[in-house]
N, C-alpha and C positions, 0 to 999 in steps of 0.2 A: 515201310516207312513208319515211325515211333506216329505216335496221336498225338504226343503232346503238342500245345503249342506255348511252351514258353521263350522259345529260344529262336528271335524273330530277328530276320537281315532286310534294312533301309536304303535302299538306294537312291540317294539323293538328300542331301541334307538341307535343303531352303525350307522356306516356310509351312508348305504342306507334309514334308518328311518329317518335321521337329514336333509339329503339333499332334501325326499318329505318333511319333517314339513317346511322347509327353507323357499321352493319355495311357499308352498301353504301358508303361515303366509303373504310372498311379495302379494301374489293374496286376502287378506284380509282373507284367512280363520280363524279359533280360532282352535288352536292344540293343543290338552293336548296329550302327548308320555307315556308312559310304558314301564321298563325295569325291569326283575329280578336282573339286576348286582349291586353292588353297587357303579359305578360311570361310567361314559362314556368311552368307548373303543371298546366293543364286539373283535369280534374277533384281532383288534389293539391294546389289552390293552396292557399296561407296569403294570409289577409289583415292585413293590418296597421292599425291606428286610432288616431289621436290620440285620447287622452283628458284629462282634468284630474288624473288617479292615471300617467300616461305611455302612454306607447305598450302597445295590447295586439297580440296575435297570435292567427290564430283560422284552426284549421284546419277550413274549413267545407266542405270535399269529401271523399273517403277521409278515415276517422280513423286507418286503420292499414293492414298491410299484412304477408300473411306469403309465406313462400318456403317454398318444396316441391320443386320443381326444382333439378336439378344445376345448370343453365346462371343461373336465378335465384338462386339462393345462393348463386353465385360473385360474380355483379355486388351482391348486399347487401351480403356480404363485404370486398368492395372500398370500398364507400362506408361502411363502418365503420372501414375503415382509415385513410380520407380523412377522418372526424368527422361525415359526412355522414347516417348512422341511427344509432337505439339502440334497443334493447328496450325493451317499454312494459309488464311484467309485468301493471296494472292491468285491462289486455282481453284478455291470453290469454296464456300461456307460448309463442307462436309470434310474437304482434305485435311489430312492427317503426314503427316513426316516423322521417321526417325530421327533422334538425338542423339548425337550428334551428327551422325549421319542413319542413311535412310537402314543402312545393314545393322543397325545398333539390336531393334529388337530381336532380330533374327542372334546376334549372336549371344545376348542374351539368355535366349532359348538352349544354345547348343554346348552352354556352360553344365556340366554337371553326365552331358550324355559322356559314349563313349562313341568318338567319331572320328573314322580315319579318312584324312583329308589325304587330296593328292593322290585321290586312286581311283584307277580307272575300272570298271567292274565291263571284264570281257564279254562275260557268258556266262549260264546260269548251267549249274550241274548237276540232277541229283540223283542220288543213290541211296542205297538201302537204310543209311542212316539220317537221310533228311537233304537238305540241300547247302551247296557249296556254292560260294562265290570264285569266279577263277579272274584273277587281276596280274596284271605285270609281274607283281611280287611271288604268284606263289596261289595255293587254295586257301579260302577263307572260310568255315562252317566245324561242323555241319550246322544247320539251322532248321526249327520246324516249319519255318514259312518265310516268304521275301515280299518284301513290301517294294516296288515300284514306284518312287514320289519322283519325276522326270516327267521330259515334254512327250508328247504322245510317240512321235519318231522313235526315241530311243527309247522308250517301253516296246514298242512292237518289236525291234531289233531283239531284244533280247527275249522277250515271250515267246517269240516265234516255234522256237523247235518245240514248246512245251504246253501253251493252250491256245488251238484253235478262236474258242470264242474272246477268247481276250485278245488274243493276238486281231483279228478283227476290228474290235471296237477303237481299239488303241490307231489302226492304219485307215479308219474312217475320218481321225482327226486329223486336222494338218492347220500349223503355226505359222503365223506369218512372223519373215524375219526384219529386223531394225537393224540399222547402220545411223552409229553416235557420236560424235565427236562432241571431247571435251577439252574448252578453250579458257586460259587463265588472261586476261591483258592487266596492263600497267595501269589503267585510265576507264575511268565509267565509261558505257559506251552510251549514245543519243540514242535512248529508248527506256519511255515512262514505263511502262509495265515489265514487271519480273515473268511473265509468261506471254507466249505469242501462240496461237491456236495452229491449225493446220493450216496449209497456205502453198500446194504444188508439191513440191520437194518437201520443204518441211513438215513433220507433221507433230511440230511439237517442239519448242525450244523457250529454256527456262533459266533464268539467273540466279544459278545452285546458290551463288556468295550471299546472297538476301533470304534465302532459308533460315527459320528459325535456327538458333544454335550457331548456326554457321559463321566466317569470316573470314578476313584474309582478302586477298586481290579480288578484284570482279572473275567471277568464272559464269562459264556460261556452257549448258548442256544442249547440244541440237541433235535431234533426232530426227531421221526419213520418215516421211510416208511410207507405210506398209510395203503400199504397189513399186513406190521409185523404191524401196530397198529389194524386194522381189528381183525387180527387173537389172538391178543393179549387184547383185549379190555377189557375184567375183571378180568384178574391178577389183584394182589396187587400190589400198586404203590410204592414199596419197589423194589421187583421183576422187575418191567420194569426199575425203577432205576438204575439196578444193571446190567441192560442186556445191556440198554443204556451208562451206564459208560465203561461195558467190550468191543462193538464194537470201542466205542471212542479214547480207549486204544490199542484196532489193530490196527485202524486206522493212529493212533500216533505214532505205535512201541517199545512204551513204558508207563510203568506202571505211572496211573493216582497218582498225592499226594492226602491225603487225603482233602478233599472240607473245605473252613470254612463256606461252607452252600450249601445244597441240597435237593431241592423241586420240587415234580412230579407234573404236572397237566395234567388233561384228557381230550381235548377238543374232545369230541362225535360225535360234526358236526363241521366239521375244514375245509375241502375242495370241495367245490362245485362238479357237474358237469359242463358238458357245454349245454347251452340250445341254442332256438334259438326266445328268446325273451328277450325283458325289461322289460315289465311288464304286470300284467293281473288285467284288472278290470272288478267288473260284476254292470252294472247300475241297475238291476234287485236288487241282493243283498245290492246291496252299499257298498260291498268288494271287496279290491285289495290288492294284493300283491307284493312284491317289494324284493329285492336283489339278488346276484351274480350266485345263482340258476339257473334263469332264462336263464342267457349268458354265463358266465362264471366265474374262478376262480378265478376274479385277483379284487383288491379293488377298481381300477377304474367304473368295471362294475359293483359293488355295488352301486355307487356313481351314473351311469350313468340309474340303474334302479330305485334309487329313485328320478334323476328329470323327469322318463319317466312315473311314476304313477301322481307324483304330476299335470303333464301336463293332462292326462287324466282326471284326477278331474276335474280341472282347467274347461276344456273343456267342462265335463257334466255340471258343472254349469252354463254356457252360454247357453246350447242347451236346445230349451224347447224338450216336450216330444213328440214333433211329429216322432223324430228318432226311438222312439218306443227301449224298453230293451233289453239287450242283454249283451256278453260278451266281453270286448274290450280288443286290445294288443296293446303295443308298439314294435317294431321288427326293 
């Protein structure tokens, strides 16, 4: 297998994947990204819907998002300057939102790389000349090293045949899943605040249309509690619709109007745990892994574990191999 490492494969294009391809494209590397979804967001996407009142927008992943970090506050900073975020005073004196919608920065970001959307990355393959990607389409590489920015599950799935101690680390995490429905009506509904905290069922529901930027018909984001999404995870998404409307409805004290639109989505792996790393690479394999996994559940520390892989590259590339292989973290 060549030493180089200039020619590095990203699986996963959200916010933690875009931030190592960022840093490491600035260090000269050459990043080709990979993403199942069909355009940049992951877990920040905004969705968009035709309706009979217009188009709504419906941020149904992160609702928000704060900075705390030097190196984070620099880069919100920046995409404020760009029109990119705004304060959302409504959920906290710290919340942050994209503009126009919450996927703005992220795609932003994913302007300039080279990212193939819409592809599902099988298995990891490598051979004498570095490593390959094998997707529906076909093999993708060779490459000197693959960068892992996904939820811990499907990092494991794929590291598995190839490193022991990563494969480990990645199967000691586990994501809790959300179940979200997004609702557009004709008519404000009888409820002063644009946010309701957790409360049974709900563990979180927001008046996307009162979002900075935002407009258009009242929409409204509700999301499960962790556990009732857990416990609830392969209902039909009619069913959790209809569980989710009726908590909404207690909640409210009053009976919901009927929607002029109502779409369930199941996000599998929605909420991290808390780890007590940034990131893990193995020089040995020439894979690393990257996102909020590792530290925790907030989209700062996505962001802060993919410039803490990308550094690690960074880094083996300078060092010859007297340091001898091994497994490295950022912490």
């Amino acid at each position: 297998m060549t030493q180089s490492l200039d020619r590095i494969a990203i699986v996963g294009a959200g916010l933690s994947g875009l931030a190592c391809a960022r840093r490491l494209c600035r260090a000269g590397g050459k990043v080709q990204l990979f993403d199942k979804a069909r355009g940049p967001g992951g877990r920040m996407s905004t969705r968009r819907v035709e309706t009979p009142l217009g188009t709504v927008g419906f941020d149904h992943g992160a609702q928000f998002f704060t900075a705390r970090g030097d190196s984070f506050r620099a880069e919100v900073a920046r995409w404020v300057s760009e029109g990119l975020a705004a304060t959302w005073p409504a959920a906290g004196p710290e919340a942050w939102v994209g503009l126009p919608g919450m996927n703005a920065p992220v795609k932003a970001l994913a302007e300039g790389h080279s990212v193939a959307w819409n592809t599902v990355v099988e298995a990891l393959i490598r051979d004498a000349e570095g490593w390959r990607l094998k997707t529906p389409e076909g093999l993708s590489g060779p490459f000197d090293a693959v960068v892992l920015a996904l939820p811990a599950e499907q990092a494991a799935a794929l590291l598995a045949p190839h490193d022991e101690a990563l494969t480990a680390r990645a199967a000691a995490s586990r994501t809790a899943p959300c179940w979200t429905v997004m609702a557009a009506f004709a008519e404000r509904l009888p409820v002063a605040s644009d946010t309701l905290e957790e409360d049974g069922i709900l563990g979180w529901a927001a008046r996307n249309s009162a979002k900075p930027g935002r407009g258009g018909p009242e929409a409204w984001v509700l999301q499960a509690s962790p556990d009732w999404s857990r416990e609830h995870l392969e209902d039909p998404a009619d069913t959790v619709g209809d569980a989710l409307f009726a908590a909404f409805a207690t909640r409210l004290s009053a009976p919901l109007p009927e929607p002029v639109i109502r779409q369930v989505h199941r996000w599998r792996y929605a909420r991290s745990a808390t780890g007590s790393e940034q990131a893990l690479w193995s020089e040995t394999a020439r894979l690393g892994c990257c996102g909020d996994w590792l530290s925790g559940p907030r989209v700062e520390c996505a962001w802060d574990s993919g410039e803490a892989l990308a550094r690690l590259i960074i880094n083996a590339r300078g060092n010859d191999r007297s340091a001898g292989p091994g497994l490295g973290s950022s912490q």
